[in-house]
Each structure stands twice: as C-alpha cells, then as structure tokens.
C-alpha angles and dihedrals in degrees: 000000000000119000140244084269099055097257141117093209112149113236087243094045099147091193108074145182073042111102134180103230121206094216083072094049115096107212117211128235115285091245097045092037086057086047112053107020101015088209138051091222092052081054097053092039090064098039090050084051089048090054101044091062094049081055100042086051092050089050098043096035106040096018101232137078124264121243129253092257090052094052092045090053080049090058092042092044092045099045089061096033087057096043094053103045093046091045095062097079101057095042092053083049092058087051097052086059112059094044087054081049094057094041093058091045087067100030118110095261101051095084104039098050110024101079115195126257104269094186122084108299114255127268102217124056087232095051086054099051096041087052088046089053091048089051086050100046088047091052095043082051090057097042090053088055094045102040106013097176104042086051090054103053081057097050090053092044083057102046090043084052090048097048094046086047105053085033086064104043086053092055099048099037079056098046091048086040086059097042086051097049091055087040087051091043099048092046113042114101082221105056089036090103088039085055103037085055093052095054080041094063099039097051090052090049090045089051095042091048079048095049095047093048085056094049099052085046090059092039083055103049085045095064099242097108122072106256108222133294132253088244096054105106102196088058126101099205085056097053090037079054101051095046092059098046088047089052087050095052098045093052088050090052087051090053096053104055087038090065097035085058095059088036092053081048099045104049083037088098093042109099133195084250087081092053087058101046089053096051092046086057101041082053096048090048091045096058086058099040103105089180122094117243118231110246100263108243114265098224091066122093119201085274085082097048107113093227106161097213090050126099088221099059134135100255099038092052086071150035110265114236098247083077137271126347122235121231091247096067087065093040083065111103120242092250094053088056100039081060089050096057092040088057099039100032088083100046109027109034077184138088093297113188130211127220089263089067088258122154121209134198104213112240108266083225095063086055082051092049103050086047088068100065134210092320089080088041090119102035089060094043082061098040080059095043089059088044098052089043085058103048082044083055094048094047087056097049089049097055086034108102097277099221092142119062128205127339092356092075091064 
C-alpha cells in the first residue's frame, strides 16, 4: 500500500532519495486485479520488485543511479508488463472453455441426457447461462453413471483442451509483454539517455574483448605467448603431437618384438650344456692362470660379461670393423661357433670366419693358455676331452625322441 507520502517505497530501499512514486503505477482493472493477483498489495509487491531490478541493473551496469523520471517510465512501464504477463492464463482458460462448451453441445451425450429447462426462461443473459451450465452438470452427471468410461475419456479431452489452452495465451501475452517493454524503453524521451549509455557500454566491451582477441592473436603469431601444450586437447598441434608420438612408439614396439622373435629363435637351440662346458673350461684355464685377475668393475651386470656362446656377448652387440655383418652370422648355432674358435684359436689369434659368414673373438683364456707354454699341455688336452664329452652328450640328446621339452629332459 502507498504511504502517507504517496510512494511505494519499500522500509529497507537502499536507493534513496529514489522513490517509487503511486501516481506512476497503473492500477488494473478490479476483476482482473482479483484474478490474477487476488490482492492490490500482492500487485505493488511485485511491481516494487520489477522496478528494483530495473534500478540494481542500471547501478551495477552502467555504474551510476538512474533519475527520478527514469524510475517513474519504469512504473509506468512495469504496472502494465506485469498485468499483462500474469493475465494470459486466465484468459486462455476462458477460452478453453468455451471451446470445451461448444464441443459438448455437439458430443453424443449432450442430447440424451441434458433435458431443457421446463420452467419460465430466464430474464437476465447470465441467469440463462448459469441454468444452462446446471442442466449440463446434471446431464454430464447422468452420462458418468451410465458410460464411465466413455465420459471419462470427455472429461480428459476437456481438461487436456483447457490446459493447452491457458498454457498458450501465457506464452503469447508474455512474448507481446516483452516486445512491448524494449519498444517502451527505446522510445520514451525519458529512458533515451538510459538507453544511449547502455549501447554505449556494450559496444566499448565488445570492442575491448575485440581488441584484446586481436592482441593475443598478434602476440601469438609473434612468438611471445606459450603455444599449447601437448596436453590441450582442443589444440591441433596437441593432437598432431600426440599422433605422432603414438606412431613412434608403436614402431618401436614393432621393432622390438620383431627383434625378441629372432632372438627367441635364434638362442632356442642353445642348451644349458653349453653353459657348462664354458664354465668347465674357464675353471680349467683359471688353476693354471699365475697371474692375478684384476677386481671386475662393479657397475657392470652379467650383460656385460664377454662370454663367446652368449647373445649378449661383446662381438655380436656391435658391427665388427672389417664391415657389416650379414643375418646369417647370427642364424649359426652356438655349437657351430664354439667349434670355429677352438680350430682357429691355435693358429689365427685374429677375427677368424666360418663358412657361414660368422666372426669370432677368440676367448681371452686361449691366449692365457698358449702363454703358458708346454708345462699346461695336459691340463688343456683334458680341459678338451671334457669339452668334447660334453658337445658328444648334447648331439645325442638332440637326435634322442624329444618327448620332454626344455629343462625336464635334464
């Protein structure tokens, strides 16, 4: 309700000396006041709302506070906005209605169960309308007792008609309630400096959030921002990135189990036979050794040990000098080569190769052993016998059956 001074101003208004004045507000109608909002004060609590956010924009937008004349077109502006978005659904109500009123009038069920007034007609329009709607009530009644199912299905119809109805006038009484706000605001002398600031403000952040787009572009281009990140998953030079690392690693990974298949082919025929007879011999050479072995270096891991029958071995991790080495030097079995450097380790200290294109280091403990002259004569022949006892033991387990596999047939 309006004060003592002619306001509507709220007790906790923080924007004084503002005021909402009632000589702007644009009362409705009393039926349409009862309708849509049943009490005047329910009417002015939502106008004073409307207003305060037309004021709040203004001071947070624009940072200033609106005038008094401004405030006053936004009364005017919100007593008839408010009306006319909160009035559509009655009024599609109303219309639904009466649709739903002329429908029944031609259903099925109208004529057998609404019976005439047989009393004097009515004097007034409204008397008539209200009887008619008692006789229909009463025959609908009837007809619900009689077909319930049938009169079911009507009454939804209806209530589906009714709804659709109230549901579209409120959207189209709010849609011409909001052209006619921005046609009121653009053109009211009062609000023209209201509006002229706001376009103001929009088009100078547009063209600062422009500017600075452009100026991050250039600094880009320029080199003097980060490009993005491999993790940045809307950039292109990421996922570029990222498909390039993923098709290096998987041709490494191809060429890795590329290489651990022949591997795995190649060390197949080596058996732990050959293991022994290198460590038989390498203790034979050492009794005899005088000389004093250097302490092996403790960074190193039996990778780096220069046994002549393993894969890992010094000569076979890298090409020898004479030039490349062929595929089929590392296709020769380990006994084949182990015969090689025994046949060639007396005669040729050198790179001897086999008639399968094979180089072989000769073992650092034959050298030892020829230095020694004829005093370790017979300990070497029996080194050899035992060797050559074991490679005889290994041919005949080789052309044995081979029913067990691996480790089980020792």
């Amino acid at each position: 309700m309006a004060d003592s001074n002619g306001t509507l101003t709220p007790t906790n208004w923080r924007y004084s000396p503002l005021q909402i004045r009632a000589s702007s507000v644009i009362y409705p109608h009393f039926p349409g006041l009862q309708v849509c909002f049943l009490t005047r004060g329910r009417f002015e609590d939502a106008l004073t709302t409307y207003v305060t956010t037309r004021i709040e924009d203004s001071r947070v937008v624009l940072q200033r506070l609106p005038r008094q004349d401004e405030v006053d077109a936004w009364t005017e502006l919100g007593s008839t906005a408010i009306y006319g978005k909160r009035v559509g659904w009655p009024l599609g109500v109303i219309g639904g209605a009466v649709v739903s009123y002329k429908t029944a009038k031609n259903a099925d069920w109208y004529e057998p169960y609404v019976r005439d007034s047989k009393g004097p007609p009515e004097s007034s329009p409204v008397s008539r309308v209200l009887s008619h709607l008692n006789r229909m009530a009463q025959g609908f009644g009837e007809y619900w007792r009689a077909e319930p199912f049938s009169a079911g299905r009507s009454l939804g119809l209806s209530t589906i008609r009714l709804m659709f109805w109230g549901f579209g006038a409120t959207l189209v009484l709010q849609s011409l309630m909001n052209y006619k706000e921005i046609v009121t605001t653009t053109t009211d002398p009062r609000l023209k400096d209201f509006c002229e600031s706001f376009k103001k403000h929009y088009k100078d952040v547009g063209n600062q959030k422009m500017k600075q787009e452009v100026a991050m572009a250039r600094r880009r281009a320029a080199g003097q921002l980060p490009q993005p990140s491999e993790g940045d998953e809307a950039s292109p030079v990421a996922d570029e990135t990222a498909h390039g690392s993923w098709e290096s690693s998987s041709r490494d990974h191809h060429a890795r189990e590329t290489s651990s298949g022949s591997s795995d082919a190649q060390t197949a025929g080596w058996g732990s036979s050959a293991k022994k007879a290198e460590y038989a011999k390498r203790d034979a050479d050492t009794s005899r050794d005088d000389e004093v072995s250097a302490p092996r270096d403790s960074g190193k891991t039996f990778l780096d040990d220069d046994d002549d029958a393993s894969p890992v071995a010094a000569e076979y991790r890298g090409a020898p000098a004479s030039g490349p080495v062929s595929r089929s030097t590392f296709k020769t079995g380990a006994w084949d080569r182990i015969r090689a450097d025994n046949g060639t380790r007396t005669t040729n200290p050198q790179y001897s190769t086999s008639p399968t294109d094979a180089y072989i280091k000769p073992s650092p403990y034959s050298r030892k052993a020829g230095a020694d002259g004829n005093g370790s004569l017979s300990e070497r022949e029996k080194a050899r016998e035992e060797f050559d006892r074991l490679l005889e033991a290994e041919r005949n387990i080789s052309t044995e059956p081979n029913e067990r596999k691996g480790w089980e047939r020792w």
